[in-house]
N, C-alpha and C positions, 0 to 999 in steps of 0.2 A: 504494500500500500504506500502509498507516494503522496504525502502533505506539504501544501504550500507553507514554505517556511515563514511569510510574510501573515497571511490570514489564518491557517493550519485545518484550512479545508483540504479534503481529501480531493484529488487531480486525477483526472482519466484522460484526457486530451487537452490540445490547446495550453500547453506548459513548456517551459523553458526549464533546463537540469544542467547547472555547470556548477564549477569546484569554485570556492571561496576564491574571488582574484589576488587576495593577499598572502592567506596561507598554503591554500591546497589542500586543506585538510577534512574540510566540511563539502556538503554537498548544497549545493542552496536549486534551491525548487523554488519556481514561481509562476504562479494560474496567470491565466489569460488577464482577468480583473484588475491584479495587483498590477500588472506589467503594464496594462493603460492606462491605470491611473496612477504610476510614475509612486506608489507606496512603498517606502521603505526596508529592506531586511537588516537582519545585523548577524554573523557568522557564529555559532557557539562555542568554537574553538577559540576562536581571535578579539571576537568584538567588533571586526571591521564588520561598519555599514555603507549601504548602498541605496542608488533607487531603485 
C-alpha cells in the first residue's frame, strides 16, 4: 500500500514516487492533489522539505 507522504491518503494512480533529493534515504510519494496544489512534504529521515 502506497500513502501520500504529504496528505497520507492511500495512492493507486496519478502519483509521483522519488527518493528524498537530499538524502536518498526516504521514499516521498505524492497524489495527484498534493502535486497541484504545490503542498508541502518534509523527509523523515532528514527533515528536508519541499513543494
Amino acid at each position: 500500500m502506497k500513502v501520500c507522504t504529504t496528505c497520507n491518503k492511500e495512492v493507486f494512480r496519478d502519483y509521483v514516487e522519488f527518493n528524498c533529493p537530499s538524502c536518498a534515504k526516504d521514499k516521498i510519494i505524492r497524489c495527484d492533489n498534493c502535486r497541484t496544489a504545490t503542498r508541502n512534504y518534509s523527509c523523515e529521515s532528514c527533515g528536508f522539505s519541499g513543494p
